[in-house]
C-alpha positions as CSV (number, residue, x, y, z in Angstrom):
1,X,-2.2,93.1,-113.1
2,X,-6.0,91.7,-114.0
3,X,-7.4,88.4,-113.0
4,X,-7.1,87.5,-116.2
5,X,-3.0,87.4,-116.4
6,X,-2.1,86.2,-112.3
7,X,-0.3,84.0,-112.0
8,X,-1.6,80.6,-111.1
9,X,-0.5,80.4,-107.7
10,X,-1.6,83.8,-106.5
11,X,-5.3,82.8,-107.9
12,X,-5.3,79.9,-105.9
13,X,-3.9,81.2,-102.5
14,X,-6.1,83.9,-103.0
15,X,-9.1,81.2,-103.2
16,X,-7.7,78.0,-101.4
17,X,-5.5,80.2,-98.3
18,X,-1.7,80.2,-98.3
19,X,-0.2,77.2,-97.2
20,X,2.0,78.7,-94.0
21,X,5.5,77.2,-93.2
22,X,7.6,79.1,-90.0
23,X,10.8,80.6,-91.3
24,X,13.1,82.8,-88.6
25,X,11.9,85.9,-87.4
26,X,14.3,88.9,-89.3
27,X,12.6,91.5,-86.7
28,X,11.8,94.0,-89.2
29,X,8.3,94.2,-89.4
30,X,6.4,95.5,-86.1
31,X,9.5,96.6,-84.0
32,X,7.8,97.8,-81.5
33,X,7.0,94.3,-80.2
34,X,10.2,92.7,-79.3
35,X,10.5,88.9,-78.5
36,X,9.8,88.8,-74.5
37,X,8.8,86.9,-72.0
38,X,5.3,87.9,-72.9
39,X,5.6,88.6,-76.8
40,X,6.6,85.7,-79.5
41,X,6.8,87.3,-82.8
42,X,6.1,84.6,-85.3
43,X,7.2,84.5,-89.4
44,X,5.6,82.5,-92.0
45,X,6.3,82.4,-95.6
46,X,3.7,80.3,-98.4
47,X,5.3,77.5,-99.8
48,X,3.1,78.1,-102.8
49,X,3.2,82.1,-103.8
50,X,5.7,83.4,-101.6
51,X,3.3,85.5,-99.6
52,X,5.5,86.3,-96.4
53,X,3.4,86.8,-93.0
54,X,4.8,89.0,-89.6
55,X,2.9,88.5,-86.2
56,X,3.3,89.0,-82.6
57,X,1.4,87.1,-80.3
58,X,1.2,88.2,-76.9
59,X,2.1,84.5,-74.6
60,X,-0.5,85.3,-71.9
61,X,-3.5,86.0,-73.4
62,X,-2.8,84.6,-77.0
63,X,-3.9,88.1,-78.5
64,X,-2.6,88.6,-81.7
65,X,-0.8,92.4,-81.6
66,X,0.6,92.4,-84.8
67,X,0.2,91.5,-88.8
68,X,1.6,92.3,-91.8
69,X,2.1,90.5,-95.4
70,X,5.0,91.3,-97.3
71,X,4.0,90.3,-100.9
72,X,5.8,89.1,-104.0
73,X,5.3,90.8,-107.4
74,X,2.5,90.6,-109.1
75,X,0.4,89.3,-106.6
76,X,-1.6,92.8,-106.0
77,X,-4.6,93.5,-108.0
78,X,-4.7,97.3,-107.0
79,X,-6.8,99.4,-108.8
80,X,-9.5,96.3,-109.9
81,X,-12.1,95.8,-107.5
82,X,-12.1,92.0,-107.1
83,X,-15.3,89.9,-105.7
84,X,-14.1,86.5,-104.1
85,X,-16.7,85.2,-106.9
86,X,-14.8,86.6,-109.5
87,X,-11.8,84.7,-108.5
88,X,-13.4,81.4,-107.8
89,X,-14.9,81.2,-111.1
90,X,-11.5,82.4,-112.5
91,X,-9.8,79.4,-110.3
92,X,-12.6,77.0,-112.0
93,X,-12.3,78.6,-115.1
94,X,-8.1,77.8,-115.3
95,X,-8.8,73.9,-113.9
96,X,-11.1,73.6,-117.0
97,X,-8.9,74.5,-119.4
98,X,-5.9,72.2,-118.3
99,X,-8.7,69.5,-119.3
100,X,-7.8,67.4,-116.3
101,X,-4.5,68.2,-116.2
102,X,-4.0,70.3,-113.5
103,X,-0.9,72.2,-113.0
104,X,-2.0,74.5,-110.4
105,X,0.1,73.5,-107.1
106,X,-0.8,71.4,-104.7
């Protein structure tokens, strides 16, 4: 995958952040922290690209312990070093073509 052909949305969570919504906890990721009274494990997937994000956040000092993405096909760009420029100006670059007519999420 280049920056070229990804997909709209993964450009723009990539540029704008994911938009976060809670969805229940499956308990896969990070095992090793169990919900406790001192542990809350917390799962989020993006309501734009998909992007699903595992965390465990200890209650009594709000350390996070834990992260980990699971992404959705496509969105990796492995093996093509990527600046944050390069995909800002790729974000631009996709809003001036639609020639006001954006079709990127909101």
């Amino acid at each position: 995958m280049s920056i070229k052909t990804i997909d709209a949305e993964f450009v723009e969570c990539r540029v704008r952040r994911h938009r976060w919504d809670p969805i229940p906890d499956d308990g896969g990721h990070g095992r090793k922290y169990k919900e406790s009274r001192s542990v809350r494990r917390l799962t989020m997937r993006c309501e734009r690209c998909h992007c699903v994000r595992h965390e465990a956040w200890n209650k009594i000092t709000g350390d996070i312990l834990f992260v980990a993405y699971d992404y959705p096909e496509g969105y990796s760009l492995s093996g093509e070093e990527v600046k944050p420029w390069d995909l800002r100006r790729e974000y631009l670059l996709r809003l001036d073509r639609l020639d006001g007519k954006i079709k990127l999420s909101r």
